[in-house]
C-alpha positions as CSV (number, residue, x, y, z in Angstrom):
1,X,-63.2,58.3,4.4
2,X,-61.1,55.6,3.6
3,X,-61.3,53.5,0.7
4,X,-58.3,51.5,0.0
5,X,-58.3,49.4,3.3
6,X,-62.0,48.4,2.1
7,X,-61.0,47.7,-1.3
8,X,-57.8,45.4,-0.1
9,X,-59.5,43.9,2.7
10,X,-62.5,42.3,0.2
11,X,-59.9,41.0,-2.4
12,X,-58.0,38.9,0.6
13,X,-62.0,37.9,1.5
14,X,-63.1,37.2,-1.5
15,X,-59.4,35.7,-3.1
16,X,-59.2,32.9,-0.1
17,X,-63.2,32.0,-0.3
18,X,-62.8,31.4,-4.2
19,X,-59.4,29.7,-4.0
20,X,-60.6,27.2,-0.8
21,X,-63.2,25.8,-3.1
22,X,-61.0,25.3,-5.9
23,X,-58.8,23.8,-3.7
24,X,-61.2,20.7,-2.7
25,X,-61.3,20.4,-6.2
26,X,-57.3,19.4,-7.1
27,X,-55.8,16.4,-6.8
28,X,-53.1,15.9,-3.1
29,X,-50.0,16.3,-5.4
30,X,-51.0,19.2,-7.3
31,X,-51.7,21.1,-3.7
32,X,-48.4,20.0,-2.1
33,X,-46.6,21.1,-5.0
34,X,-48.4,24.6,-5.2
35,X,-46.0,25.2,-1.5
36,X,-42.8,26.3,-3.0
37,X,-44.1,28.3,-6.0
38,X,-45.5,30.4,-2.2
39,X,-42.4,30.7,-1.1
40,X,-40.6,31.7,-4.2
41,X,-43.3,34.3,-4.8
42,X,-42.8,35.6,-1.0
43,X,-39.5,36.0,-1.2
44,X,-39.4,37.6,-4.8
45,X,-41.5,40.5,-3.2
46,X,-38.8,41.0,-0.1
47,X,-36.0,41.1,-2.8
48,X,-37.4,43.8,-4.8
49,X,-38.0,45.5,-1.7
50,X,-35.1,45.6,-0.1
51,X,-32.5,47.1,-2.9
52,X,-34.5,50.8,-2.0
53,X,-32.7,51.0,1.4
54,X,-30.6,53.6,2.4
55,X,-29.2,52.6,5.3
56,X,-29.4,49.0,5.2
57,X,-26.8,49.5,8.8
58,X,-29.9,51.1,10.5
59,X,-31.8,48.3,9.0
60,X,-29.9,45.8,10.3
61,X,-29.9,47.2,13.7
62,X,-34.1,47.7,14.1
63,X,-34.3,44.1,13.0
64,X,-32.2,42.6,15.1
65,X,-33.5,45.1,18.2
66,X,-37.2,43.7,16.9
67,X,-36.3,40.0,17.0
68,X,-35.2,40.5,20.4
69,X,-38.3,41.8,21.4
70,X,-40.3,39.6,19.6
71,X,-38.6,36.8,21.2
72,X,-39.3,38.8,24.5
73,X,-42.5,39.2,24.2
74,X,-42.9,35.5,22.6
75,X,-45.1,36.9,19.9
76,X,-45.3,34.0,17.5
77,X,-46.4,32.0,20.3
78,X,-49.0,33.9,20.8
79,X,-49.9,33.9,17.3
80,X,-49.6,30.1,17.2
81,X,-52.3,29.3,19.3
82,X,-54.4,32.2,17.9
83,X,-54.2,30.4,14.7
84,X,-54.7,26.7,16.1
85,X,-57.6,28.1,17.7
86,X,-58.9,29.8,14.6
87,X,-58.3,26.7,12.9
88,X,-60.6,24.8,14.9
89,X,-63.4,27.5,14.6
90,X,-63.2,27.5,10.9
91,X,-63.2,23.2,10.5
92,X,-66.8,23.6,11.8
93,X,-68.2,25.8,9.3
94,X,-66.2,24.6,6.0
95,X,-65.1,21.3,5.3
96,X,-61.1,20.7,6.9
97,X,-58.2,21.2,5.3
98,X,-56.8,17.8,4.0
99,X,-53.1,16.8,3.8
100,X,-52.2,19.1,6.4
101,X,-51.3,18.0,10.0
102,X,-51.6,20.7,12.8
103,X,-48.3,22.0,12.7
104,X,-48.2,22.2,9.4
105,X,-51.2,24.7,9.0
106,X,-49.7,26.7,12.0
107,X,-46.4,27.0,10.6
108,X,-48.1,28.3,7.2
109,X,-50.7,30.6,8.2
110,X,-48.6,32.4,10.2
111,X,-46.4,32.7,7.4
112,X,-48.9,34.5,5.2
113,X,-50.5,36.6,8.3
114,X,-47.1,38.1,8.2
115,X,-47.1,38.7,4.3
116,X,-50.4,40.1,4.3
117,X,-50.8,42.0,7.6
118,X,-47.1,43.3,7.5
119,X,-46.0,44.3,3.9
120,X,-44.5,47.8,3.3
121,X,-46.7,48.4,0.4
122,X,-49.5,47.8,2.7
123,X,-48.3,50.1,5.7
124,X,-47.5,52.6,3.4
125,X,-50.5,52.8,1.0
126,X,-52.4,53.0,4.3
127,X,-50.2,56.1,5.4
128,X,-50.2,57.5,2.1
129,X,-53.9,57.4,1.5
130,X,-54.4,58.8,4.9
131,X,-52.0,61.8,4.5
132,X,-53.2,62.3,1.1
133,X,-56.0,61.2,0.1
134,X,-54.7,58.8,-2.6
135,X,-55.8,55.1,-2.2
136,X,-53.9,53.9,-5.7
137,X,-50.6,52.1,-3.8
138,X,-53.9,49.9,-2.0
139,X,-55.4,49.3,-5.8
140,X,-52.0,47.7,-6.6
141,X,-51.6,45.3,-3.6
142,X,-55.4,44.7,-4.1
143,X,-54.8,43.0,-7.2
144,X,-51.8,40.9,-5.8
145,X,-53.3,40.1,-2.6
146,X,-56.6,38.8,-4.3
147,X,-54.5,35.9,-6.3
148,X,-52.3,35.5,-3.6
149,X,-54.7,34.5,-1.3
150,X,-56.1,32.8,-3.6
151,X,-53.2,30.8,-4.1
152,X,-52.5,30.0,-0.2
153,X,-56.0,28.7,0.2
154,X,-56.2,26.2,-2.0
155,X,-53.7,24.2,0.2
156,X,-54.2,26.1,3.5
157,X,-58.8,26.3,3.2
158,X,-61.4,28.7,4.0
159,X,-59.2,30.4,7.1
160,X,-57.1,32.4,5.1
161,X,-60.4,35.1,4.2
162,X,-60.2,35.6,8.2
163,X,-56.8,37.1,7.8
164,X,-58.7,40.1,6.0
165,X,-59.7,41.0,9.8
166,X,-56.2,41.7,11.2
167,X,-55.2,43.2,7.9
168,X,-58.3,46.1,7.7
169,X,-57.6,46.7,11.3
170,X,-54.0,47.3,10.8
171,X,-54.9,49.1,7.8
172,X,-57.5,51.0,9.3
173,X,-55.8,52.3,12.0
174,X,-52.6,52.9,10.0
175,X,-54.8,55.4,8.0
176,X,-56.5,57.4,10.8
177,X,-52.8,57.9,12.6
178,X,-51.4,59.0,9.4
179,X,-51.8,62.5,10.0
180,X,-49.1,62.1,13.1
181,X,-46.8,59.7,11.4
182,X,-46.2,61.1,7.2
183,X,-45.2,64.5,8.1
184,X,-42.8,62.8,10.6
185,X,-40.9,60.8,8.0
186,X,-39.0,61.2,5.2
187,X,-38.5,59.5,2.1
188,X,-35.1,57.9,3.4
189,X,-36.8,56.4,6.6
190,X,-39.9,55.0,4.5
191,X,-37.1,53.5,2.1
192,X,-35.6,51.7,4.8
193,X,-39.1,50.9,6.2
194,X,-39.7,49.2,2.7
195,X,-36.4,47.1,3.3
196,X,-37.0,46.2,6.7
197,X,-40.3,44.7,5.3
198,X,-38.8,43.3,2.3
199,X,-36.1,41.4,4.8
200,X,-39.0,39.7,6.5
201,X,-41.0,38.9,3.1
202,X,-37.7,36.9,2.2
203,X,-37.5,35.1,5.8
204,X,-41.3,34.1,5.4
205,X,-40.4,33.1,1.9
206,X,-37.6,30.5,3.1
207,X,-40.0,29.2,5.8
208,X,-42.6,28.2,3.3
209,X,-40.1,26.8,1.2
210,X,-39.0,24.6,4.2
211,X,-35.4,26.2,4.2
212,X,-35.0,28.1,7.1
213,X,-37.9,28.2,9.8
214,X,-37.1,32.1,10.8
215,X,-39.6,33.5,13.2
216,X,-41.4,35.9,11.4
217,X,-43.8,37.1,13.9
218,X,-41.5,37.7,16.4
219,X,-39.5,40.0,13.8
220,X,-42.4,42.5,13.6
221,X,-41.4,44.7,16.2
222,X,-38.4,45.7,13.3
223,X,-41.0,47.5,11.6
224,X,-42.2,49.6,14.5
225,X,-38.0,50.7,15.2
226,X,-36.7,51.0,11.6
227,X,-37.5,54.4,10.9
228,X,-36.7,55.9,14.1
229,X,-33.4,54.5,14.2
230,X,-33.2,55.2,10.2
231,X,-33.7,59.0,11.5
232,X,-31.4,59.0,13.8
233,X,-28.5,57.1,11.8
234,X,-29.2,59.9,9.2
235,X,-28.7,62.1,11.6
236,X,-25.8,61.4,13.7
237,X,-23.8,58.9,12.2
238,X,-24.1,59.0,8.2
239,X,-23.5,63.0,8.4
């Protein structure tokens, strides 16, 4: 039965709800200033993620094989209008978000979709609980993920608690394939799983910041090739 998911899913519910009604409550300037502490925080977590690669070539390679088929497959614009439609849904339950023009919430939300929905600790604490029982990697991101949503909603409003739908589904079915997936991996392609993640925590970092507007979504598909191609750098070109 899992546990973890649950656990991680109500702190991203509960963290947005509580930090969209402080967030009515600060002044225009405080809010607006809040954006880059985000970003910093976002890319801190992909920097201590990504020094635990071991083939940072393989890396390389799955992200830049997943950003082609992100572009492809035009994932983030998909994921654009999901999130201007959402937005729309969630101004008529809860008061709108002020200060924040259309593209502006867009380009944020699916900032943090991608930091919540697509971290390594997340994948992994999924996989790990489902192989082993174990949900304590889920307690720790719990914790994080309950100020950090927190922290997004008080500029970004009530829809960031619906992001705690893509993340238990993720989460969910993360932990019921689990079974199929640990006992295919070692602890060299989940290292280089962990950096691959890390790399897009730092791109979605730099886009909240306003520094480099890298498409995160369509990166995603980096996290579905790293460890194969991990696997098979380790096996026929770093021996």
């Amino acid at each position: 039965m899992p546990i973890g998911p649950f656990v991680n899913g109500s702190a991203v519910l509960l963290g947005g709800l509580l930090g969209a009604f402080m967030g009515v409550k600060l002044p225009e300037r405080v809010r607006a200033s809040l954006n880059p502490l985000f970003g910093l925080t976002s890319a801190g977590l992909g920097i201590m993620a990504i020094p635990s690669v071991k083939y940072y070539a393989a890396v390389v390679l799955a992200s830049v094989l997943g950003l082609a088929i992100g572009e492809w497959l035009y994932l983030e614009k998909g994921i654009n209008k999901g999130a201007g439609k959402l937005r729309g849904v969630v101004d008529k339950i809860f008061p709108p978000v002020q200060g924040l023009s259309p593209d502006e919430f867009v380009e944020k939300f699916v900032a943090i979709l991608v930091l919540f929905c697509a971290s390594g600790t997340g994948v992994f604490g999924s996989m790990n609980e489902g192989m082993t029982g174990d949900p304590s990697i889920l307690y720790i991101k719990t914790i994080l993920d309950f100020f950090t949503a927190g922290i997004f909603a008080i500029t970004l409003g009530y829809a960031v608690s619906t992001i705690a739908i893509p993340q238990l589904a993720i989460q969910l079915t993360l932990f019921f394939l689990a079974t199929l997936i640990v006992p295919l991996t070692t602890p060299e392609m989940r290292a280089d799983f962990a950096a691959c993640g890390g790399l897009i925590m730092l791109a979605t970092g730099f886009r909240i910041m306003g520094i480099k507007s890298f498409p995160v979504a369509n990166m995603l598909p980096g996290l579905i090739l790293v460890m194969p191609i991990s696997h098979l750098w380790a096996t026929y070109i770093a021996n």
